[in-house]
C-alpha positions in Angstrom: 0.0 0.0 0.0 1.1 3.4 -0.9 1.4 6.1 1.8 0.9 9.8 1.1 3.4 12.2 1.4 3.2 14.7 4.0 2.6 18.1 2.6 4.3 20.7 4.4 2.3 23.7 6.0 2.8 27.2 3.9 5.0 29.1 5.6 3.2 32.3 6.8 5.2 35.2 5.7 4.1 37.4 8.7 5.7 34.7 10.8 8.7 34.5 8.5 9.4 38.3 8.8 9.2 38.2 12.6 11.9 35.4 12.4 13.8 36.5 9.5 13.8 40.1 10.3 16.5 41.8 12.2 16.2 44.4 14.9 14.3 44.4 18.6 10.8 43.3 18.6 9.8 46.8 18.4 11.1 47.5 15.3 9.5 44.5 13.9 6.1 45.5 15.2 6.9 48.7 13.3 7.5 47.2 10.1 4.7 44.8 10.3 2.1 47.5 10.7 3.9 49.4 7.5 3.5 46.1 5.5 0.1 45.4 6.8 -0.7 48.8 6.2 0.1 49.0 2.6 -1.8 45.9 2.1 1.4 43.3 2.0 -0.1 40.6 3.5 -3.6 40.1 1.4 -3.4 37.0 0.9 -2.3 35.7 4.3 -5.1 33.9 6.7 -6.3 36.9 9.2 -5.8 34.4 12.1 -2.0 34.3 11.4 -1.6 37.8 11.1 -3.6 38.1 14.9 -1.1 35.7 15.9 1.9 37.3 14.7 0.8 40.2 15.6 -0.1 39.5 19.5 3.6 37.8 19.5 5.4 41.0 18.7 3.4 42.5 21.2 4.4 40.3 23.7 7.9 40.6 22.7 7.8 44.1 22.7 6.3 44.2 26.3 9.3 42.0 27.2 12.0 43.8 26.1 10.7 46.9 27.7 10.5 44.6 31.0 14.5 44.1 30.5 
């Protein structure tokens, strides 16, 4: 019997840029409101942009915790 191949998740690019993306999590925050903003991510699912989005928050209120 043949088994199916596991098909990988997309990669959300919200997520990517938060991992990809260099600088503090407050610049990251920044740019993802410009992209967001300027309509960059319309063909992402909302629920992953909410999720990136409350994760740079989150960071953010860490670093400033630091």
């Amino acid at each position: 019997m043949l088994q199916k191949k596991k098909q990988p998740k997309p990669k959300s690019v919200a997520l990517s840029l938060m991992r990809d993306l260099l600088g503090s999590a407050a610049e990251k925050l920044h740019m993802f409101e410009k992209v967001r903003a300027a309509g960059g991510f319309a063909n992402e699912h909302p629920a992953d942009l909410a999720k990136a989005e409350k994760m740079l928050r989150e960071f953010v209120a860490m670093e400033k915790g630091s």
